[in-house]
N, C-alpha and C positions, 0 to 999 in steps of 0.2 A: 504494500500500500504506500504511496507517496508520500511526502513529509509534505505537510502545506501552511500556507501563514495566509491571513487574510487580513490586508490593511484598511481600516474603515475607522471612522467615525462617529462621535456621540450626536444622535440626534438622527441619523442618515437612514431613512427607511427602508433605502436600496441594500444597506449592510446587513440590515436587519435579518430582509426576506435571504441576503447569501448565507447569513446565517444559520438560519430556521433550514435551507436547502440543506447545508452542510451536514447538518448536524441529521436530518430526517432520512438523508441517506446514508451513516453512518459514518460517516469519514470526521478522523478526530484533525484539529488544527491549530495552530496557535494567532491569536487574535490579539492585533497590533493598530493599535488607535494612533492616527496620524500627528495628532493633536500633541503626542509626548516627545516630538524629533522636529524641531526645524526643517531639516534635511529631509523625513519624512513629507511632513508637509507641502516643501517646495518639489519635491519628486511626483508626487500623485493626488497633491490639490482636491479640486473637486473630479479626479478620474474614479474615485473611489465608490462601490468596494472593488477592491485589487486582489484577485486571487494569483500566488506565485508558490511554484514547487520549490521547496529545498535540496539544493541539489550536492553530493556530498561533498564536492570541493568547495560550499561553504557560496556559492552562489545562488541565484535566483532566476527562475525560469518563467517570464511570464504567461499567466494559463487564461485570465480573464478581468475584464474590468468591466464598469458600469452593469448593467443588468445581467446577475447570476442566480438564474433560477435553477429551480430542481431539469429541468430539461436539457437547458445547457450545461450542468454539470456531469452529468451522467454522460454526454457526448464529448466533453473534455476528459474527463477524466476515465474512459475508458479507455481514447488515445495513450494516456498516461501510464497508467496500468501496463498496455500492451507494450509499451517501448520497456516498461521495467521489467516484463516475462520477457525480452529480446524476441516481442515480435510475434508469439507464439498464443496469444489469447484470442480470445472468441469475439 
């Protein structure tokens, strides 16, 4: 299963529902408010929410922004999935 971080905001409806997505389809993530990084901030503004794989050399892979509903995730992250079994998933 992928490592994933989701950058969003207090107040942001849109983080909300990637939230409620993420979490209804199981997938755990770590959840990163813009609002605590300057650098944050100015990176992904009002793009957010920002869904991005952790990748192990400590990078970031962008997977999704602005509207991430249960649909679009499951067609992301099946992509995701499959490159992690090398290709070999359903």
């Amino acid at each position: 299963m992928p490592v994933l971080r989701l950058y969003s905001r207090q107040g942001c409806h849109l983080c909300e529902e990637a939230q409620a997505a993420l979490s209804r389809l199981g997938y755990t993530f770590e959840l990163q408010d813009i609002a605590d990084s300057p650098d944050l901030e100015h990176r992904y503004g009002w793009d957010v929410p920002v869904l991005v794989q952790l990748l192990p050399d400590g990078s970031e892979q962008l997977l999704a922004k602005g509207v991430i509903n249960a649909a679009r995730l499951r067609t992301v992250l099946r992509t995701v999935e499959k490159k992690l079994d090398g290709g070999q998933g359903n």
